[in-house]
C-alpha positions in Angstrom: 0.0 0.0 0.0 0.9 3.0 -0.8 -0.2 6.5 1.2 0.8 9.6 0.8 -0.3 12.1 3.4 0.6 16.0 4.8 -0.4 17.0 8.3 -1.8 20.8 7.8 -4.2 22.3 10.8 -4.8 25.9 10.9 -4.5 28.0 14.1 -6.4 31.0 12.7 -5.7 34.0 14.8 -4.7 31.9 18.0 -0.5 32.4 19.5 -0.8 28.1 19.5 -1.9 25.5 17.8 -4.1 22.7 20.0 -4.3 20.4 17.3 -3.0 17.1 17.2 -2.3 14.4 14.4 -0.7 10.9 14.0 -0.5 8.5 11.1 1.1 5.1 10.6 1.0 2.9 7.7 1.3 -0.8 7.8 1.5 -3.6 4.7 -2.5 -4.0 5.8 -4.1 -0.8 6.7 -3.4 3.1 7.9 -4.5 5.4 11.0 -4.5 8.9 10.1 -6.3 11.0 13.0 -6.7 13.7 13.7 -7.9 15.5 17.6 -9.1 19.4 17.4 -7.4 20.5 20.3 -10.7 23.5 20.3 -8.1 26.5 20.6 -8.8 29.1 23.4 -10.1 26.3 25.9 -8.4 25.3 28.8 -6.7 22.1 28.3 -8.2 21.3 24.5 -4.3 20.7 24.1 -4.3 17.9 26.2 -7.6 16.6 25.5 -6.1 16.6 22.0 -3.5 14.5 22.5 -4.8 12.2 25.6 -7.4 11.0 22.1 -4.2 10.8 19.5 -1.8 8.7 21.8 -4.7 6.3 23.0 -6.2 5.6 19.8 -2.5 5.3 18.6 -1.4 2.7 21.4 -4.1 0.6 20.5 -3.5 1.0 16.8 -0.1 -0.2 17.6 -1.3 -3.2 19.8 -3.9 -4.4 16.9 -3.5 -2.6 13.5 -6.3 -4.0 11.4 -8.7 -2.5 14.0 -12.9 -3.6 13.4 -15.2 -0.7 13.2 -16.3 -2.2 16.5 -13.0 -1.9 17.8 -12.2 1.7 16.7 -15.6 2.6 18.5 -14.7 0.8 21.6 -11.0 2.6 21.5 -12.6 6.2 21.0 -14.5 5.3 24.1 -11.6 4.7 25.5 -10.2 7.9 25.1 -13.1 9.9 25.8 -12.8 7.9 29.3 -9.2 9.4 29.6 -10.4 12.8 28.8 -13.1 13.2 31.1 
């Protein structure tokens, strides 16, 4: 497989960007995320990338991930968020 990809976000007119990304490529399948990190609230940076690194750890434990899965690991992260 093949995949080409660019990370872009836009801050707009905020001094950071909250944004996070992440994107792995195997011989079977891809993860390319992306967390709004919601600029100008507090902690939407780490929200942001509490979501990217636990969907990405369980990526990296089980890359061919079901759609049941990938539901269950968002949940996951939501969990570590809150």
């Amino acid at each position: 497989m093949i995949l080409n990809a660019w990370p872009y976000t836009e801050i707009g007119d905020r001094s950071r960007n909250d944004d996070r990304l992440v994107a792995h490529v195997t011989d079977t399948c891809a993860l390319c995320g992306v967390a709004d990190g919601l600029g100008g609230h507090d902690g939407g940076d780490v929200a942001a990338a509490i979501c990217i690194a636990t969907v990405e750890k369980e990526f990296l434990k089980a890359p061919s991930l079901s759609t049941e899965k990938l539901l269950d690991v968002v949940s996951m992260a939501d969990q570590a968020i809150a």
